[in-house]
C-alpha positions in Angstrom: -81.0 -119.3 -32.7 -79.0 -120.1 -30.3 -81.4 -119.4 -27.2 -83.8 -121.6 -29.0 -81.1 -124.9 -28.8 -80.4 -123.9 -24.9 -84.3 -123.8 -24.7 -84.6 -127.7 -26.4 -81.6 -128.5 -24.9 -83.1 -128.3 -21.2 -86.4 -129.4 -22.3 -84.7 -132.8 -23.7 -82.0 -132.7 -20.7 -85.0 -133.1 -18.4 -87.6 -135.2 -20.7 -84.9 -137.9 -21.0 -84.3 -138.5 -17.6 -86.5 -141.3 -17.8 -84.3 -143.3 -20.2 -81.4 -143.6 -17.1 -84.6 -145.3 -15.2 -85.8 -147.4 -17.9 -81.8 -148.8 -18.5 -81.6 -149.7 -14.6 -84.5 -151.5 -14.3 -83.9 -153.3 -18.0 -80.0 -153.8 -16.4 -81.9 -155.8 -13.2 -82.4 -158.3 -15.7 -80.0 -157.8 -18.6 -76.5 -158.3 -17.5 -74.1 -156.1 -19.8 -75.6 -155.6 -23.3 -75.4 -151.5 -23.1 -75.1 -151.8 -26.9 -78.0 -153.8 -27.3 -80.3 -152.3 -24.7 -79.5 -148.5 -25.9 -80.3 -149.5 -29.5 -83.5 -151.1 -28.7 -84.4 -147.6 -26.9 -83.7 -145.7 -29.9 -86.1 -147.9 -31.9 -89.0 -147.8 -29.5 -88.3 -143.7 -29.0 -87.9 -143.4 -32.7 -90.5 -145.7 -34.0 -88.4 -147.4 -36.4 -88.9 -151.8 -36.4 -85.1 -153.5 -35.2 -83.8 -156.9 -36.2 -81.9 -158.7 -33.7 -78.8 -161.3 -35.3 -76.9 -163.0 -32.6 -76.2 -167.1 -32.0 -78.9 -168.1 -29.9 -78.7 -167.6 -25.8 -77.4 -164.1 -26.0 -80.9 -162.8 -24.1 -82.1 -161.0 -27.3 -85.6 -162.3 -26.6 -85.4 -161.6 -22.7 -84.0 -158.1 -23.7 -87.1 -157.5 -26.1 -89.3 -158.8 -23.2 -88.0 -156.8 -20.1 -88.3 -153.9 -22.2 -91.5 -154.4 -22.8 -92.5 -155.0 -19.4 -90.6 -151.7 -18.5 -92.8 -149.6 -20.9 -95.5 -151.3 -19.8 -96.5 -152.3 -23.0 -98.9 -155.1 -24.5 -96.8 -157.2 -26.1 -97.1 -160.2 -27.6 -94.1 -163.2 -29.0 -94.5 -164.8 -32.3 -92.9 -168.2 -33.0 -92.1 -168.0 -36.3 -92.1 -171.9 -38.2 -91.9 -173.0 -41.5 -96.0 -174.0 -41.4 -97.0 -170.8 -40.2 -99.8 -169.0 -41.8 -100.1 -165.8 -42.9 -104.0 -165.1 -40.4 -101.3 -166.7 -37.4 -100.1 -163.2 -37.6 -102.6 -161.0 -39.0 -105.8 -162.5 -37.9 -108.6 -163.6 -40.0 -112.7 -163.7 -40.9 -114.3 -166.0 -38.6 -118.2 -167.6 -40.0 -120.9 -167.5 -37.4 -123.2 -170.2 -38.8 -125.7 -169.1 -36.5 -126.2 -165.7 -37.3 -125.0 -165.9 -41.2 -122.5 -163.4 -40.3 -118.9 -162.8 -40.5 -116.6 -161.7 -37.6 -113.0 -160.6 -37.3 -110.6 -161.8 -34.9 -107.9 -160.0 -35.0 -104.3 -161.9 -34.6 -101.0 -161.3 -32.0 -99.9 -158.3 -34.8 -102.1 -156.1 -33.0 -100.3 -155.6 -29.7 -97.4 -152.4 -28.8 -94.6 -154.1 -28.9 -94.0 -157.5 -31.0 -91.2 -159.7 -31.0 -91.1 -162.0 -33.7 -89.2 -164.7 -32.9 -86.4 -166.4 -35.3 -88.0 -164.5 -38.4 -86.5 -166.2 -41.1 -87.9 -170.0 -40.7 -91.6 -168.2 -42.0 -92.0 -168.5 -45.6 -92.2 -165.7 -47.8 -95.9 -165.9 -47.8 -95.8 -165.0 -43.8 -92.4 -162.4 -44.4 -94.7 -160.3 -46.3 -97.7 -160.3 -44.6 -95.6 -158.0 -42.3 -94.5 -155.8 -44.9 -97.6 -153.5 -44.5 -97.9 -153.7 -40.8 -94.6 -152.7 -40.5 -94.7 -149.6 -43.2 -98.3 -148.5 -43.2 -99.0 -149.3 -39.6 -102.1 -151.2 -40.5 -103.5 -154.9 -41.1 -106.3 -155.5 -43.9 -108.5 -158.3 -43.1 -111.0 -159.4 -45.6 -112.2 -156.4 -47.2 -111.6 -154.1 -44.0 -108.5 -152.4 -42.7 -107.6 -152.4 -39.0 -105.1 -149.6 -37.8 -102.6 -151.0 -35.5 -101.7 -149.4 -32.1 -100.2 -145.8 -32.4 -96.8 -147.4 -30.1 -96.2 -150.0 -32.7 -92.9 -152.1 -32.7 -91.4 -154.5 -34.2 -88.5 -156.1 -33.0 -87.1 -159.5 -34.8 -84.8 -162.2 -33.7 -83.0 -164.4 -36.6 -80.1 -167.1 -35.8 -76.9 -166.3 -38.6 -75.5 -169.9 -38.2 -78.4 -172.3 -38.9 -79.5 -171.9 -42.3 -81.3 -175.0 -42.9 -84.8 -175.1 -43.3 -84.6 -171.3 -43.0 -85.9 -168.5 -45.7 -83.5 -165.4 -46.4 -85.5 -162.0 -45.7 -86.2 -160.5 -48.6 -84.7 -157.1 -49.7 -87.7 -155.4 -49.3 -88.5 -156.5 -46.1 -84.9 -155.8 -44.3 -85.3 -152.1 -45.8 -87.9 -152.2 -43.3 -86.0 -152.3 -40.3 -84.3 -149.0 -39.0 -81.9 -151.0 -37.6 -80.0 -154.2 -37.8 -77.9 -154.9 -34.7 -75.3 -157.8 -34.4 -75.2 -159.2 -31.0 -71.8 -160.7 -29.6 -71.0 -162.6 -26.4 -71.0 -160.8 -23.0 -67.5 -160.3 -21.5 -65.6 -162.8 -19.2 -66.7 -160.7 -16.0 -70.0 -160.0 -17.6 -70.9 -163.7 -18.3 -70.1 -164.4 -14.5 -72.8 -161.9 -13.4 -74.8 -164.1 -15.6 -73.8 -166.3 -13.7 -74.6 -165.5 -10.2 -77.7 -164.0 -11.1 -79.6 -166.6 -13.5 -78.6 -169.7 -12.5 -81.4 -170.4 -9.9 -84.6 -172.8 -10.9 -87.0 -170.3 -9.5 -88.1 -167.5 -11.3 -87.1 -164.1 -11.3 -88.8 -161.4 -9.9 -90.9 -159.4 -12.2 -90.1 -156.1 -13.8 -91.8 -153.0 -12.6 -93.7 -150.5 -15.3 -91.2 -147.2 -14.5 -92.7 -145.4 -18.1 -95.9 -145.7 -19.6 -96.6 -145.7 -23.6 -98.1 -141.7 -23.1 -94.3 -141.6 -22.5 -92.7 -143.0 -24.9 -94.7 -140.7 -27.7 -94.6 -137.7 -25.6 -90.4 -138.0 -25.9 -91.2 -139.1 -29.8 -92.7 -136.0 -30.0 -89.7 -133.6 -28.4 -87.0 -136.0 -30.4 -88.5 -133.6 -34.0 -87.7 -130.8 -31.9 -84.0 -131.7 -31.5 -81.9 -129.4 -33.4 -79.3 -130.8 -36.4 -77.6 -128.3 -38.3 -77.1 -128.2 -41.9 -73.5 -129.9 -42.1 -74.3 -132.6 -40.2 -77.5 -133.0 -42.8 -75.0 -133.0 -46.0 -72.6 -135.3 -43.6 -75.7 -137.7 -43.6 -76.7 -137.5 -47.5 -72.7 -137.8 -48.1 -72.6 -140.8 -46.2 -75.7 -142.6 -48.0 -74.4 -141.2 -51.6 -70.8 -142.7 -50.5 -72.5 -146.2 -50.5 -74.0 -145.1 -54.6 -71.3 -143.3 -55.6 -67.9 -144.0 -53.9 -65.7 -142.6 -56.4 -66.9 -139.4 -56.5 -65.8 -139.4 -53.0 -62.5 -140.3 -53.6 -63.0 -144.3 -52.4 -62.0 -147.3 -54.3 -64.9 -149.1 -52.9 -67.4 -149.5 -56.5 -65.9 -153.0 -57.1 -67.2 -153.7 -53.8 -70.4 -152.4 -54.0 -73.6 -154.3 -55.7 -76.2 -152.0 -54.3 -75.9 -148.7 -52.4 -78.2 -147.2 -49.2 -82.0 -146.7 -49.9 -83.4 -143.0 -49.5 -85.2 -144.9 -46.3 -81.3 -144.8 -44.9 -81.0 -141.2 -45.2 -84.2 -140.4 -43.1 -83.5 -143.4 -40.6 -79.9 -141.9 -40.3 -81.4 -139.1 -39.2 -84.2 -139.8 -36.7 -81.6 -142.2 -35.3 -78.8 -139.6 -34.8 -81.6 -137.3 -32.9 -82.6 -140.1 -30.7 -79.2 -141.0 -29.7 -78.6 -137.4 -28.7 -81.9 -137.7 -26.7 -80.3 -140.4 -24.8 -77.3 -138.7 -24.0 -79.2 -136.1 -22.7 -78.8 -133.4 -25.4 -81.0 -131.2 -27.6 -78.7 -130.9 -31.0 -76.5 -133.7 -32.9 -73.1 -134.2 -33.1 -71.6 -136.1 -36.0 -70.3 -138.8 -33.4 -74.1 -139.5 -32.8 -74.2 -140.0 -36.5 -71.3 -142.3 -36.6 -72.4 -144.2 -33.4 -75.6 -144.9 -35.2 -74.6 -145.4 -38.8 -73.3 -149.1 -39.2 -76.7 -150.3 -37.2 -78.7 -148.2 -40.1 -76.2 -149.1 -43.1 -75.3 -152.4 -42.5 -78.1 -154.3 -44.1 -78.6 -151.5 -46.7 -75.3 -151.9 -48.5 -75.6 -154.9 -50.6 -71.7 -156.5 -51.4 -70.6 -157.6 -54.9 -69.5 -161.7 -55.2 -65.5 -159.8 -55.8 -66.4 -158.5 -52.3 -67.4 -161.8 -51.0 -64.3 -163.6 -52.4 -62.4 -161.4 -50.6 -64.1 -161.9 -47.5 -65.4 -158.2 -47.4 -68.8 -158.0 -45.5 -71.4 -154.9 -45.4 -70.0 -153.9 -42.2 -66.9 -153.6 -43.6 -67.5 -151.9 -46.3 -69.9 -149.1 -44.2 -66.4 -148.9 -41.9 -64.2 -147.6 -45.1 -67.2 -145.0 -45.5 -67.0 -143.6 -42.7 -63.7 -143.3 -42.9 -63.1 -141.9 -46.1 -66.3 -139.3 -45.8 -65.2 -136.2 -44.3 -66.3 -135.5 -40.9 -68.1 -131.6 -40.7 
């Protein structure tokens, strides 16, 4: 056993050397933002769809776009408005009056990485027409159904101040996301870098392509390989169940609580935690990798009572008093 984790352990020490290339050339661009750059890797290296929720100017769209340069990726930004239609996305069946025919043209869905931008001004109409290109990995047109590309990524931008004119993702749909990342304001030293470097009318130059797609599902591939051991498995489930059933784990957190973690946390808390020893260069998991990843995976899982809101108790608050009342393996 243990000459097999010393075997993945090299394998994954010298697969992932490509990540330290792909964070310099994102950090040409990106100034600071290790948090949000590092999680956006583990959602491209672990195919799971991340929403982005930060105040607007905090280069969450630039990130999204510099990575996808750096993969050398198609990708493809969707303005999302109140009047947009659900074949804006998803494409739809054009007539040919000529021919008596109908032809599909497909819509900006179908490219590798996809940022859709401000997600919550769509209505629900255009929310779900994501809901199976997101889980299914496909897009039905008319009668047929079109599979989408095999690096497929969502990655969604919404604004938490503005509310009006806006339309609150469903349940359903934020389940969706593997992870949902909070984006603060860059540093004092950090935001003069910013300063230095981007405030100049002509344009930057361009990223260059240091991995290729092949890449990024050849490392998706060794991530399964990554060894977890069977505590740090019932750490995970203990966690999820903590959010159900908090008493049973000694926590005083039920009044709190509307709605625990889905079963979809346990699996994403998983794939995450092996992905985020990939990037650290490892080939087994750690419970810190677990608790590095969990309040990204948890936060938008764990649905708060209207007690918790009156006493100013968010999610992330609540997934905090988890982890720190679960014991650590």
């Amino acid at each position: 056993m243990e000459a097999g984790i010393a075997s993945v352990n090299d394998r994954i020490r010298d697969a992932s050397a490509f990540v330290y290339r792909l964070r310099e050339e994102i950090g040409s661009v990106i100034v600071g933002q290790r948090y949000l750059v590092d999680r956006l890797l583990i959602g491209l290296l672990a195919g799971g769809h991340v929403l982005l929720e930060g105040v607007p100017g905090l280069a969450k769209t630039l990130a999204v776009k510099t990575l996808a340069q750096a993969v050398s990726a198609r990708f493809q930004r969707i303005q999302f408005t109140p009047d947009l239609l659900p074949a804006d996305l998803v494409g739809t069946m054009i007539y040919n009056p000529r021919e008596g025919t109908f032809t599909t043209k497909k819509g900006p869905i179908f490219a590798q990485i996809v940022l859709a931008d401000e997600i919550n001004r769509a209505p629900a109409k255009v929310q779900s027409a994501l809901l199976e290109a997101m889980q299914e990995r496909q897009v039905t047109i008319g009668d047929e159904t079109h599979p989408l590309p095999e690096l497929f990524l969502v990655l969604a931008t919404q604004n938490p101040i503005e509310q009006e004119g806006t339309y609150p993702l469903p349940e359903a749909q934020v389940d969706r996301f593997m992870l949902k990342l909070t984006v603060g304001y860059p540093t004092r030293e950090e935001e003069r870098q910013i300063l230095d470097r981007m405030a100049v009318t002509r344009e930057l130059a361009p990223i260059a392509p240091v991995v290729s797609p092949d890449d990024v599902l050849g490392a998706r591939a060794l991530v399964d390989e990554i060894y977890i051991d069977d505590k740090i498995k019932e750490y995970i489930v203990n966690l999820v169940f903590a959010t159900r059933e908090p008493a049973a784990y000694g926590l005083d957190l039920a009044p709190l609580i509307e709605y625990g973690a889905s079963p979809r946390a346990t699996l994403y808390l998983t794939v995450a935690a092996r992905v985020h020893a990939f990037l650290e260069g490892r080939g087994y998991v750690t419970p810190q990798d677990v608790k590095s990843i969990g309040p990204d995976v948890l936060r938008h899982r764990v649905i708060v009572t209207y007690e918790a809101e009156a006493e100013e108790v968010d999610a992330d608050e609540v997934v905090k008093r988890v982890f720190d009342g679960v014991p650590v393996p």
